[in-house]
The first five atom37 places (N, CA, C, CB, O) and aatype in JSON, in Angstrom:
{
  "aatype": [20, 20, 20, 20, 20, 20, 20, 20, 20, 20, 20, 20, 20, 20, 20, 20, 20, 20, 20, 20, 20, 20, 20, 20, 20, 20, 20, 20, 20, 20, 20, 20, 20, 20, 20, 20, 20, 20, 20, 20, 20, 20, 20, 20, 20, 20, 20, 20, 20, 20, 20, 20, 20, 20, 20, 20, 20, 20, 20, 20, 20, 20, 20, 20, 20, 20, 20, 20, 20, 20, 20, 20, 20, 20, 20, 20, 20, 20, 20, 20, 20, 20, 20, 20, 20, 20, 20, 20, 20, 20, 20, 20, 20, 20, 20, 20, 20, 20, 20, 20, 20, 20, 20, 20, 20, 20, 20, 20, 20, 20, 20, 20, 20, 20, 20, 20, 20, 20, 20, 20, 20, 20, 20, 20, 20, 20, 20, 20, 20],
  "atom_mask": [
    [1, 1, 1, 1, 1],
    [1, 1, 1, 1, 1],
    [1, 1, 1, 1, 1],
    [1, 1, 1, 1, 1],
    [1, 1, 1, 1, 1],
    [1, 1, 1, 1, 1],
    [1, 1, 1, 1, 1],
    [1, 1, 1, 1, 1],
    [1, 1, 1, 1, 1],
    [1, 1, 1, 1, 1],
    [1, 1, 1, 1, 1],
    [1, 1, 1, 1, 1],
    [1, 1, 1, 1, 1],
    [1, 1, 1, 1, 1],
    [1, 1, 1, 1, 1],
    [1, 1, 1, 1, 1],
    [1, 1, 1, 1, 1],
    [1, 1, 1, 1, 1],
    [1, 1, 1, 1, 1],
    [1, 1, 1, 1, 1],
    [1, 1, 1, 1, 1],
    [1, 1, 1, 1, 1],
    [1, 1, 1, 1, 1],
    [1, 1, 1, 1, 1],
    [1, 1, 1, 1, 1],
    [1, 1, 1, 1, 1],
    [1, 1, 1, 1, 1],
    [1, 1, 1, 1, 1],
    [1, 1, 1, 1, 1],
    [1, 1, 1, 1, 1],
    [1, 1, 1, 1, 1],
    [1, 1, 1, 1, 1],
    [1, 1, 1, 1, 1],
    [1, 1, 1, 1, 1],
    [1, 1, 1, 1, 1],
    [1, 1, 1, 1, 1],
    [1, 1, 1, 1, 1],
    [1, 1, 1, 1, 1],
    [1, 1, 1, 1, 1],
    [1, 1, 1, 1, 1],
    [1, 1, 1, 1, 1],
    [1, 1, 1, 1, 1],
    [1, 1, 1, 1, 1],
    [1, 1, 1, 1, 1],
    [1, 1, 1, 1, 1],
    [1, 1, 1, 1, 1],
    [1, 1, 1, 1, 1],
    [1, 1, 1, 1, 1],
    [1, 1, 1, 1, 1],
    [1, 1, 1, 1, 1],
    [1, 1, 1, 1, 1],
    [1, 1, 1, 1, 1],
    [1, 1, 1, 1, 1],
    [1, 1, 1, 1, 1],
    [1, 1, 1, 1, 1],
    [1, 1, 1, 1, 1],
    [1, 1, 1, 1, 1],
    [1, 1, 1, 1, 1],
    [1, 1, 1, 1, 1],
    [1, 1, 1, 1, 1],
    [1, 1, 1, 1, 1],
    [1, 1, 1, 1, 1],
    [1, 1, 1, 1, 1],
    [1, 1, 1, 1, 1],
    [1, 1, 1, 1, 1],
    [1, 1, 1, 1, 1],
    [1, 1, 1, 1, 1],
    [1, 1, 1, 1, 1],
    [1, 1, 1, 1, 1],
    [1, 1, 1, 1, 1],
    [1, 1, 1, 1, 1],
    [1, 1, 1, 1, 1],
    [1, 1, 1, 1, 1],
    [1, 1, 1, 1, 1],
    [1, 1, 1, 1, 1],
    [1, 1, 1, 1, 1],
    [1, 1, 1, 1, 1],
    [1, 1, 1, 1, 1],
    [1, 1, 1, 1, 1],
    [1, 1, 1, 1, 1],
    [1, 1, 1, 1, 1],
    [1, 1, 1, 1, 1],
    [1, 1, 1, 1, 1],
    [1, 1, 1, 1, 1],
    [1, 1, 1, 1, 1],
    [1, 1, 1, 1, 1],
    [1, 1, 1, 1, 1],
    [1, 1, 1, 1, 1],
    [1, 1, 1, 1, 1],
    [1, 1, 1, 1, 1],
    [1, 1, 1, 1, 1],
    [1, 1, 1, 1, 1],
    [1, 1, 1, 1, 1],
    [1, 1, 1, 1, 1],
    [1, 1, 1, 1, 1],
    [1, 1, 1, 1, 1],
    [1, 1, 1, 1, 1],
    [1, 1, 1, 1, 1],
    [1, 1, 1, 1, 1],
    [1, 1, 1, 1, 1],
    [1, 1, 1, 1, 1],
    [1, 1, 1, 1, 1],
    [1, 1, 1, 1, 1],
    [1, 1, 1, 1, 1],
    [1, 1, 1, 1, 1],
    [1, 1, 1, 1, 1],
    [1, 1, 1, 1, 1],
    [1, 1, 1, 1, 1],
    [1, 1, 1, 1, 1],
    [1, 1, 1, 1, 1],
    [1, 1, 1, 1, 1],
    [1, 1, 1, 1, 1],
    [1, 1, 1, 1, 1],
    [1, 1, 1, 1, 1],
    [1, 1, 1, 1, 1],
    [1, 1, 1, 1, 1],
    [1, 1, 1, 1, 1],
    [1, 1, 1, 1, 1],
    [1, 1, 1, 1, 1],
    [1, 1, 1, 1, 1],
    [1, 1, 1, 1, 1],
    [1, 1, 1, 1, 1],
    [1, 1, 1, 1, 1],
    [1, 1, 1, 1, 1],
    [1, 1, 1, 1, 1],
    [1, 1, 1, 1, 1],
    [1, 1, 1, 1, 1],
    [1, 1, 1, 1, 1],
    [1, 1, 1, 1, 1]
  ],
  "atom_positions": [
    [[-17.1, -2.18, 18.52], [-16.62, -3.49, 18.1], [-17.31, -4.57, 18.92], [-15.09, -3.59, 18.24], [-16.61, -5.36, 19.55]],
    [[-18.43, -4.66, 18.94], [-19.63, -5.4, 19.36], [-19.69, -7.03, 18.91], [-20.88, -4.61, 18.73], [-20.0, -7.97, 19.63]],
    [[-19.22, -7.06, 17.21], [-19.2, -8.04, 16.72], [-18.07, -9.11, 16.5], [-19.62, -7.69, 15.93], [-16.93, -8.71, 16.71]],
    [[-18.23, -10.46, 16.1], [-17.14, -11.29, 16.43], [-16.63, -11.52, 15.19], [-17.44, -12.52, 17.19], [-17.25, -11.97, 14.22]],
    [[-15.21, -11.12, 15.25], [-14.62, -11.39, 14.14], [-13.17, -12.05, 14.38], [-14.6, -10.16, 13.39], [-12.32, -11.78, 15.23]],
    [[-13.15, -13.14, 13.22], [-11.82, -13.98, 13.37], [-11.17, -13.97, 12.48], [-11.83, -15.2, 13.61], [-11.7, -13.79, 11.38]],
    [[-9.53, -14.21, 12.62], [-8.14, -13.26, 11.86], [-7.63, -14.26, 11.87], [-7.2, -11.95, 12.5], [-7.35, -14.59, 13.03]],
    [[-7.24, -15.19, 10.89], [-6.01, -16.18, 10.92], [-5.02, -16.17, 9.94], [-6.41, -17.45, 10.88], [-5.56, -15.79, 8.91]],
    [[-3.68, -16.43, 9.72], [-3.04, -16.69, 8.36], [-2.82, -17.15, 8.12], [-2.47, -16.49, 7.85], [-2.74, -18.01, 9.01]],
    [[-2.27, -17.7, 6.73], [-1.75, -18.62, 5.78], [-0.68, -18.39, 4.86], [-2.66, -18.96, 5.09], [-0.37, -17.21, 4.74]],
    [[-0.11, -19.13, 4.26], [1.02, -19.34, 3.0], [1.89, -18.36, 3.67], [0.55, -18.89, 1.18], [1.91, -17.34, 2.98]],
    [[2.85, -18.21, 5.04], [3.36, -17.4, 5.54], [4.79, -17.58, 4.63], [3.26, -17.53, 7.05], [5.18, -18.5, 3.92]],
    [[5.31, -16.43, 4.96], [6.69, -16.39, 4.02], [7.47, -15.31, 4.26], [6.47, -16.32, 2.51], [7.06, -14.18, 4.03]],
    [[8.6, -15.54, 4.72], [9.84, -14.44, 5.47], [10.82, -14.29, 4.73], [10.55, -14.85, 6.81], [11.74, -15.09, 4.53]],
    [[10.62, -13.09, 4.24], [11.8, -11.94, 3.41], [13.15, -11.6, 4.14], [11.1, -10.32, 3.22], [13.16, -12.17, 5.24]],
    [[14.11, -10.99, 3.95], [14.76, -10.11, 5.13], [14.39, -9.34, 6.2], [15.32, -9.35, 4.72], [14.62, -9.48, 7.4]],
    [[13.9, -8.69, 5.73], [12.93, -7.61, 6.82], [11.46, -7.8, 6.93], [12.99, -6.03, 6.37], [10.89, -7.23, 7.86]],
    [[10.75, -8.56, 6.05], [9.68, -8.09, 6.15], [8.72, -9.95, 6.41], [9.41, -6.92, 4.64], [9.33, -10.95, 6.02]],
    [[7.78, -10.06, 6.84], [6.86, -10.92, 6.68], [5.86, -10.55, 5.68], [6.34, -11.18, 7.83], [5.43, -9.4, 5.58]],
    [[5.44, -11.69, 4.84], [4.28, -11.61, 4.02], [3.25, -12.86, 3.75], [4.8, -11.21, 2.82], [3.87, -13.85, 3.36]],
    [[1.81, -13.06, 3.86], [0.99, -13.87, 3.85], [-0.18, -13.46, 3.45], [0.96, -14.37, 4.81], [-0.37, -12.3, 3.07]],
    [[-1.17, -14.47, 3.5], [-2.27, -14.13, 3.12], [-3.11, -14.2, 4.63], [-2.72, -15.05, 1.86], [-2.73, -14.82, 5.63]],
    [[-4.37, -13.39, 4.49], [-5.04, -12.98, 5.78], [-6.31, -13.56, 5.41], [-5.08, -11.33, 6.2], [-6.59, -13.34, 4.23]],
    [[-7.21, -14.26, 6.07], [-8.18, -14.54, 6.04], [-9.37, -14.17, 7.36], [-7.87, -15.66, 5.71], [-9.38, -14.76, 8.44]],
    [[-10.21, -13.2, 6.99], [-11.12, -12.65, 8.1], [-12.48, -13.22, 8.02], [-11.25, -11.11, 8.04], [-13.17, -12.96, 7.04]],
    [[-12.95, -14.01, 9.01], [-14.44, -14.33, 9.17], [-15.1, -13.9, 9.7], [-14.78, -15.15, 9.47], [-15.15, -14.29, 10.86]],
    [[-16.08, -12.83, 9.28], [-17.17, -11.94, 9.85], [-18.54, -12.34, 9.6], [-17.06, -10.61, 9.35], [-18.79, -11.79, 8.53]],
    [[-19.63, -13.01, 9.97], [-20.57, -13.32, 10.26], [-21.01, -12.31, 10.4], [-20.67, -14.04, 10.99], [-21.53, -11.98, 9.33]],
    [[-21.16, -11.4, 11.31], [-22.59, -10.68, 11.91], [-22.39, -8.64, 11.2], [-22.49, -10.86, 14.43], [-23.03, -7.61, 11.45]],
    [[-21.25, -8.94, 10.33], [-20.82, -7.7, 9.71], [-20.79, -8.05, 8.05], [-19.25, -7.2, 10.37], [-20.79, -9.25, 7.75]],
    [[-20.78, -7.16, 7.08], [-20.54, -6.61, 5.79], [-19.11, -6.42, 5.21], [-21.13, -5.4, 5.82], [-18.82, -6.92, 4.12]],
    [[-18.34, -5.79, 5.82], [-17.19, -5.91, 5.17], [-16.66, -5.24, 7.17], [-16.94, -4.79, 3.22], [-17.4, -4.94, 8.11]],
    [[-15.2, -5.25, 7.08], [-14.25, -5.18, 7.95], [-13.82, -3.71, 7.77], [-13.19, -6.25, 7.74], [-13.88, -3.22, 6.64]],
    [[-13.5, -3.17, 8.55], [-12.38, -1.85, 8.06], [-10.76, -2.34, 7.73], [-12.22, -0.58, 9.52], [-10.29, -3.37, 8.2]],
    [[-10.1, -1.52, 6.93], [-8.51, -2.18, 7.16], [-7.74, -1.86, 8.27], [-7.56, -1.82, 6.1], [-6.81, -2.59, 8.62]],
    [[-7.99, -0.94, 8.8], [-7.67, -0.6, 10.01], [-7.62, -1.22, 11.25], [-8.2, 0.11, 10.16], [-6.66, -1.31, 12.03]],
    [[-9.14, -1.78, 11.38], [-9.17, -2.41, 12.05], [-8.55, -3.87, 11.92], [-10.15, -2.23, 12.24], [-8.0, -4.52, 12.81]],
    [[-8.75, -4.18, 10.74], [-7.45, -5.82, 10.62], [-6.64, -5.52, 11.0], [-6.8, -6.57, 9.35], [-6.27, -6.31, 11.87]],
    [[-5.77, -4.4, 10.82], [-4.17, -4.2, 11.31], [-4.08, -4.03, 12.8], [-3.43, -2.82, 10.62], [-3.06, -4.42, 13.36]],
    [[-5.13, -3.43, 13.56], [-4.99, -3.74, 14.68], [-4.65, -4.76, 15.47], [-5.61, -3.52, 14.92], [-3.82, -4.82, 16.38]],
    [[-5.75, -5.98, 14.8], [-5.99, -7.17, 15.1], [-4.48, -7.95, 15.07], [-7.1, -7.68, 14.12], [-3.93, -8.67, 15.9]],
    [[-4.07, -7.48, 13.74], [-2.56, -8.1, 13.43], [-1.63, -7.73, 14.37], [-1.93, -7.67, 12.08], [-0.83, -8.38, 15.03]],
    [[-1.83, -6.8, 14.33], [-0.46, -6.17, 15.14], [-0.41, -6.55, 16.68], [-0.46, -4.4, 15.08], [0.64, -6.7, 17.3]],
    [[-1.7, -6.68, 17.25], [-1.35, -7.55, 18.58], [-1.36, -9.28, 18.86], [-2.35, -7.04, 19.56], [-1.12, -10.02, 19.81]],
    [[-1.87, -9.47, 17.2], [-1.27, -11.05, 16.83], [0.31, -11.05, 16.78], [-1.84, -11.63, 15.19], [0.68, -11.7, 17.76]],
    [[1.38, -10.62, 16.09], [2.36, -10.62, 15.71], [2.74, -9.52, 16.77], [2.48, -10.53, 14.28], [3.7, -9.01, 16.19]],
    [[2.6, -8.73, 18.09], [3.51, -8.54, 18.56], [4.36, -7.3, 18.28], [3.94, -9.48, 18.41], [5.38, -6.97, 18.87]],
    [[3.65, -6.56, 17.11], [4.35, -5.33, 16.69], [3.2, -4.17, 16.63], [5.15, -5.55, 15.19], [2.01, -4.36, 16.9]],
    [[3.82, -2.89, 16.19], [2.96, -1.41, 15.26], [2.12, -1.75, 14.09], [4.13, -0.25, 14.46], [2.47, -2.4, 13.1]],
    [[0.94, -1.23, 14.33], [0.02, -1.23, 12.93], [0.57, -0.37, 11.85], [-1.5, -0.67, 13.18], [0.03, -0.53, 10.76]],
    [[1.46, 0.43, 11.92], [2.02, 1.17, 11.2], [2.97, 0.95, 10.36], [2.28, 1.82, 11.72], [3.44, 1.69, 9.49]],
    [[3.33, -0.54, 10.79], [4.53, -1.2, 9.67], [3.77, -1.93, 8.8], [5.75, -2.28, 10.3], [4.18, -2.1, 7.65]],
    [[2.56, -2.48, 9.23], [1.64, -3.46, 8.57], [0.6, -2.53, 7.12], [0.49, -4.16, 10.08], [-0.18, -1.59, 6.99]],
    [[1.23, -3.5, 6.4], [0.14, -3.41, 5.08], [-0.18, -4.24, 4.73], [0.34, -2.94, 3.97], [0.52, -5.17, 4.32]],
    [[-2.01, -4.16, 4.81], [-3.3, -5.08, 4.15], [-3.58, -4.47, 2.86], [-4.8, -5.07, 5.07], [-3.41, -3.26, 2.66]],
    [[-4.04, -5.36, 1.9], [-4.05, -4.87, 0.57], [-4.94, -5.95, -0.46], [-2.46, -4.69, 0.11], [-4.94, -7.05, 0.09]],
    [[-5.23, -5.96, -0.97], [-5.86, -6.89, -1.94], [-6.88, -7.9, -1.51], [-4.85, -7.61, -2.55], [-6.85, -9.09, -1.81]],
    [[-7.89, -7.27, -0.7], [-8.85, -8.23, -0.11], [-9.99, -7.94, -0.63], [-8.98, -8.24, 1.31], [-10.27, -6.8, -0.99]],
    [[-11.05, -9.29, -0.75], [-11.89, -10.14, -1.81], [-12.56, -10.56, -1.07], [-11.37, -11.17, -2.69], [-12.06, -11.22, -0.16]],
    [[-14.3, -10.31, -1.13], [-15.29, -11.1, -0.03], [-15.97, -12.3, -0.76], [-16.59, -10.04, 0.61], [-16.42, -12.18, -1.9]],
    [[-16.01, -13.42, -0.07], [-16.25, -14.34, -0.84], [-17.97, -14.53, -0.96], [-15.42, -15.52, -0.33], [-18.63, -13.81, -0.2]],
    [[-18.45, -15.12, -1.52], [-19.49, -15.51, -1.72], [-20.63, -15.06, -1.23], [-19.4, -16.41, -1.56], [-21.47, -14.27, -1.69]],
    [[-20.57, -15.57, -0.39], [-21.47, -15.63, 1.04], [-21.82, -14.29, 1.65], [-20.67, -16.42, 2.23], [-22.84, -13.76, 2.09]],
    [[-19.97, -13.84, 1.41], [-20.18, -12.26, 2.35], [-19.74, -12.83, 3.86], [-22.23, -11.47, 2.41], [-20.58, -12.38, 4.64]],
    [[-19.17, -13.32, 4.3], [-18.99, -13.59, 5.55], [-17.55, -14.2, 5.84], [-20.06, -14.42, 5.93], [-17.17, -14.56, 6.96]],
    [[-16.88, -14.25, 4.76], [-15.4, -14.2, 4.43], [-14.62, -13.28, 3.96], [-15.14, -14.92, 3.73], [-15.38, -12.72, 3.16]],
    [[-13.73, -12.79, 3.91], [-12.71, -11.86, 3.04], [-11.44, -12.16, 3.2], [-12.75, -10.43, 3.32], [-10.93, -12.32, 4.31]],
    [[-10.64, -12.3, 1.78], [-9.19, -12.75, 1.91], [-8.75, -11.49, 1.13], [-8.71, -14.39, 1.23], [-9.33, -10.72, 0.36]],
    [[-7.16, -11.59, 1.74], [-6.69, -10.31, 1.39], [-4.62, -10.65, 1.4], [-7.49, -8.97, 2.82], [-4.14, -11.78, 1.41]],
    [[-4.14, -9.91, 1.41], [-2.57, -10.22, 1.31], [-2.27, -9.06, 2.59], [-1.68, -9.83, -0.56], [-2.92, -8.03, 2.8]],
    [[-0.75, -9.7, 3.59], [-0.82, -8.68, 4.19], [1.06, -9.07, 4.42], [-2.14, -8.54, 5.5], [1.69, -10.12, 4.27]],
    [[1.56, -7.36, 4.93], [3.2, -7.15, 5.02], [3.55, -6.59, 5.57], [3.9, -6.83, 4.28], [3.45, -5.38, 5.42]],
    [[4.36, -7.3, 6.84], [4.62, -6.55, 7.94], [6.57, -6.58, 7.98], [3.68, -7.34, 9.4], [7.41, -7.48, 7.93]],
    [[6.61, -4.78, 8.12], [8.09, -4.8, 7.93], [8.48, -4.77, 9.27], [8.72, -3.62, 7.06], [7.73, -4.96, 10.22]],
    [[9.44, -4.57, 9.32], [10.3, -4.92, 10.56], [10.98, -2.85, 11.36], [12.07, -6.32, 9.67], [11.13, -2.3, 12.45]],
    [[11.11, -2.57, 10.1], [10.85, -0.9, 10.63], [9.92, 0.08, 9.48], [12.63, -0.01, 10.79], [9.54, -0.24, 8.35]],
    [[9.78, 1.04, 10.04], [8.91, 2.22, 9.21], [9.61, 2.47, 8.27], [8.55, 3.57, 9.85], [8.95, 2.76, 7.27]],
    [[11.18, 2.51, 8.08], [12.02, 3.18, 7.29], [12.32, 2.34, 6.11], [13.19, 3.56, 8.02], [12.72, 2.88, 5.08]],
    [[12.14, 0.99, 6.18], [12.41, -0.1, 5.15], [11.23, -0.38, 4.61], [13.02, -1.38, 5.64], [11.23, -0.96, 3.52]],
    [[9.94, -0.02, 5.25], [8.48, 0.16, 4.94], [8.04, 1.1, 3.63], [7.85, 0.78, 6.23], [7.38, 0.84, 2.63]],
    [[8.7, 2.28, 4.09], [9.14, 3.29, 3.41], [9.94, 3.19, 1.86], [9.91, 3.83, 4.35], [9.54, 3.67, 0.8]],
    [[10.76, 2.67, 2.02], [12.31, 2.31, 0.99], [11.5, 1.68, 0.19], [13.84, 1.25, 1.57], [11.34, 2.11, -0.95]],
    [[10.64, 0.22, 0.75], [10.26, -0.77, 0.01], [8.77, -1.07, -0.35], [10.77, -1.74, 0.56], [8.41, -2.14, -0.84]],
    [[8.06, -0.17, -0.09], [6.83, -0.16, -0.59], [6.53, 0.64, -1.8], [6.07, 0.19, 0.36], [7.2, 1.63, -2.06]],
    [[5.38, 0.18, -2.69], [5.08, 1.33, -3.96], [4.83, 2.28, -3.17], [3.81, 1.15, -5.1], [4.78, 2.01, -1.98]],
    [[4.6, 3.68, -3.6], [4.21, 4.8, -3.26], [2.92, 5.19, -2.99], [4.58, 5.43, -3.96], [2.55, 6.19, -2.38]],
    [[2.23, 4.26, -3.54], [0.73, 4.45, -2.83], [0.2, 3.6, -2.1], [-0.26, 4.61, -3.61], [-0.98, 3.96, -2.0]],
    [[0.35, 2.75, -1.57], [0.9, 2.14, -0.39], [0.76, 3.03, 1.09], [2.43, 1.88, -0.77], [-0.18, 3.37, 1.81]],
    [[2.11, 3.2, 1.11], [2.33, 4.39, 2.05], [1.77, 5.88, 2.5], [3.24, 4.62, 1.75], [1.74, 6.48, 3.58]],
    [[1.35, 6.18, 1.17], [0.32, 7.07, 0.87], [-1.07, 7.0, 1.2], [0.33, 7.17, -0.25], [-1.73, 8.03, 1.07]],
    [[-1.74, 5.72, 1.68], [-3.17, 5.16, 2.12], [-2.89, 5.73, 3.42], [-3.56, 3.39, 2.04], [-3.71, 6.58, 3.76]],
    [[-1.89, 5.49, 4.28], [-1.63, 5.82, 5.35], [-1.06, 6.66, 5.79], [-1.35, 5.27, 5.7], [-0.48, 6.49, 6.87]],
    [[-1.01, 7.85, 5.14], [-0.35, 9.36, 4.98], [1.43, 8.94, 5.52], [-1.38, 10.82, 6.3], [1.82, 9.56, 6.51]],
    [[2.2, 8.15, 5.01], [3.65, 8.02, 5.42], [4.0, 9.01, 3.77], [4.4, 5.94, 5.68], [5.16, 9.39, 3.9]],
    [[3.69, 9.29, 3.0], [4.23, 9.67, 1.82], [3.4, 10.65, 1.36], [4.41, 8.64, 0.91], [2.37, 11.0, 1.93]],
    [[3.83, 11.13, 0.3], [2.34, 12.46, 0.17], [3.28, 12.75, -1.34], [2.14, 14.44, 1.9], [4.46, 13.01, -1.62]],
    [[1.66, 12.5, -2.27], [1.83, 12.43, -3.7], [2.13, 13.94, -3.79], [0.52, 11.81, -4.61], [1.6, 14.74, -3.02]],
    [[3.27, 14.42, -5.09], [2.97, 15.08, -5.9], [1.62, 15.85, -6.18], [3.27, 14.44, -6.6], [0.72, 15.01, -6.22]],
    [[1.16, 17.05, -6.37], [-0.26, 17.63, -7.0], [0.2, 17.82, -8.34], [-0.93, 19.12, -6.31], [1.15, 18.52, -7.98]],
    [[0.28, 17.81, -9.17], [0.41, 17.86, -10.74], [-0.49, 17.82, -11.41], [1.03, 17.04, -11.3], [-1.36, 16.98, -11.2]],
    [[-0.6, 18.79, -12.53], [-2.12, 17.76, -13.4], [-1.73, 17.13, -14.51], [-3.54, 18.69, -14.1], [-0.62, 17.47, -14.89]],
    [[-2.16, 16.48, -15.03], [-1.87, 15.29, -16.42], [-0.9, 16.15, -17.55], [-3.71, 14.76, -17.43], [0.0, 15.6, -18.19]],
    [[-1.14, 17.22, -17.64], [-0.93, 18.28, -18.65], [0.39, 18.94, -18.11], [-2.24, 19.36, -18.77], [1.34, 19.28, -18.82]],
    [[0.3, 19.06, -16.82], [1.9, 19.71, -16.37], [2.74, 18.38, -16.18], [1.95, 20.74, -14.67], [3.91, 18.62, -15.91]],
    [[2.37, 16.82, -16.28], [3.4, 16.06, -16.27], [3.82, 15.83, -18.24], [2.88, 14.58, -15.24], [4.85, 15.46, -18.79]],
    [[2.81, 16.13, -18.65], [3.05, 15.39, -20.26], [3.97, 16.96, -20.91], [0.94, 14.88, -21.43], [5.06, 16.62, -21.39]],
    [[3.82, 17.84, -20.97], [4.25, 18.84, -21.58], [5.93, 19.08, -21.77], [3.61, 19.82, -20.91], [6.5, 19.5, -22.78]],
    [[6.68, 18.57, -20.09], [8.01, 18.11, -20.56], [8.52, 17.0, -21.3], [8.59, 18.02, -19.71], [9.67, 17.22, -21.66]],
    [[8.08, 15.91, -21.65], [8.18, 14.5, -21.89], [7.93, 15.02, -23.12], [7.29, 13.32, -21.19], [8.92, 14.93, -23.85]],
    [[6.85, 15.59, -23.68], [6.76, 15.66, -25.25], [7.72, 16.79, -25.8], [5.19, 15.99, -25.74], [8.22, 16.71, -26.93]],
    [[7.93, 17.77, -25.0], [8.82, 18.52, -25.53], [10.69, 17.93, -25.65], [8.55, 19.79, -24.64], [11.31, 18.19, -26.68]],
    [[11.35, 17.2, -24.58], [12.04, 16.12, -24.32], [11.88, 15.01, -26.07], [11.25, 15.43, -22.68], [12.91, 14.52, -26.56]],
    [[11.05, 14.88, -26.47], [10.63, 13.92, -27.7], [11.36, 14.69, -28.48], [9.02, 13.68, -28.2], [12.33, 14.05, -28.88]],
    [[11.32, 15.98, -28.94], [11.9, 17.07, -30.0], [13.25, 17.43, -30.25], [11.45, 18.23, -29.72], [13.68, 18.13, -31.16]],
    [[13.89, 16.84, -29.3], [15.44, 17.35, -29.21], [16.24, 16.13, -29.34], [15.87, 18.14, -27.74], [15.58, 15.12, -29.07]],
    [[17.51, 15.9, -29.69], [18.2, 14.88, -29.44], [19.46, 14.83, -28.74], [18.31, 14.42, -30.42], [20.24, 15.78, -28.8]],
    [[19.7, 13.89, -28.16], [21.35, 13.92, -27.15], [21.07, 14.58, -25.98], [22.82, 14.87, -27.85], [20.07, 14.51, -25.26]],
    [[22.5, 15.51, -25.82], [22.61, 16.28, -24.19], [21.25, 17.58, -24.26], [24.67, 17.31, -23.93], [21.05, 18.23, -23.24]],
    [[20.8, 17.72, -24.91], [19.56, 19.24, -25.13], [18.57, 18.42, -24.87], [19.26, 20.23, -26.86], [17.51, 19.0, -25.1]],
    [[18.36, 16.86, -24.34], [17.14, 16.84, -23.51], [16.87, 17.38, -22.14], [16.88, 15.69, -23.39], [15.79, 17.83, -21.77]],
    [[18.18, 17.29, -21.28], [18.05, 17.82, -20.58], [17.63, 19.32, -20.08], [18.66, 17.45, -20.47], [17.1, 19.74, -19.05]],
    [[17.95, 19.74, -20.89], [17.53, 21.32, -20.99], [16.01, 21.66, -21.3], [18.39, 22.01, -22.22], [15.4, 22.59, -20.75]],
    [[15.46, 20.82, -22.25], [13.99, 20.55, -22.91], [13.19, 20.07, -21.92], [13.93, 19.49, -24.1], [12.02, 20.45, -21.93]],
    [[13.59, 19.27, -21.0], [12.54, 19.01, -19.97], [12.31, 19.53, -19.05], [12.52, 18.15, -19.53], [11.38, 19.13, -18.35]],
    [[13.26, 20.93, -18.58], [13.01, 21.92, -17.56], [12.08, 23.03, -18.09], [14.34, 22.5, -17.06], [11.96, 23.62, -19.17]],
    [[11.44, 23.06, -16.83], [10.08, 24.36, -17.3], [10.84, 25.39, -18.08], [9.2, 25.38, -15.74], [12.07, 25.39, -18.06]],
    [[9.94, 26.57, -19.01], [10.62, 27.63, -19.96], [10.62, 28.82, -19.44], [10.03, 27.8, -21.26], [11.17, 29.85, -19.86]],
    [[9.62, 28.55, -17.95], [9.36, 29.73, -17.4], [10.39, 30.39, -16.29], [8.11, 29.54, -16.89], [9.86, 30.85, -15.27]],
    [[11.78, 30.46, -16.42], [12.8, 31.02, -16.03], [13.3, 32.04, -16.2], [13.4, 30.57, -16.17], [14.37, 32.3, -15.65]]
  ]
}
């Protein structure tokens, strides 16, 4: 980390638990940033764990020597957890998808289509029992 890079925020805005804003990074003498490394940066800006913090939706501008992005810092891991989408949490191994393939999720749902009333329930459990 040789190079100089600057972290400031904007449009700040406080939830119950959580902070949320937009992040703006100025890198000059680099290409793009890691996210990782922003959250570092954040997290000893604000005083907390990189591990509550999520960066997400960042955009290099023009030039290449800007990038804006959205960022959300909860207040614990567990409300982080509760209140984030699932892949989200999953960038940062807190959650761990399902393996399924397209074909083992669609096969109950269409069979579920065929029946009507209380015998969906029964229709959407595997047959292999």
């Amino acid at each position: 980390m040789n190079y100089m890079v600057t972290t400031w925020t904007r449009k700040f805005m406080t939830n119950l638990l959580q902070r949320q804003m937009v992040v703006n990074v100025l890198h000059s003498a680099k290409t793009t940033i890691p996210k990782t490394e922003i959250r570092q940066k954040l997290a000893k800006m604000y005083k907390t764990t990189s591990d509550v913090i999520f960066v997400f939706g960042f955009r290099i501008h023009f030039s290449g020597s800007k990038t804006t992005g959205f960022r959300v810092i909860y207040h614990s891991l567990d409300y982080a957890k509760k209140n984030e989408p699932k892949h989200r949490p999953a960038r940062h191994a807190l959650y761990e998808k399902k393996k399924t393939s397209r074909k083992q999720q669609k096969e109950p749902k269409n069979r579920m289509k065929k029946v009507r009333g209380t015998a969906k329930a029964n229709a959407g459990a595997s047959k292999k029992e």
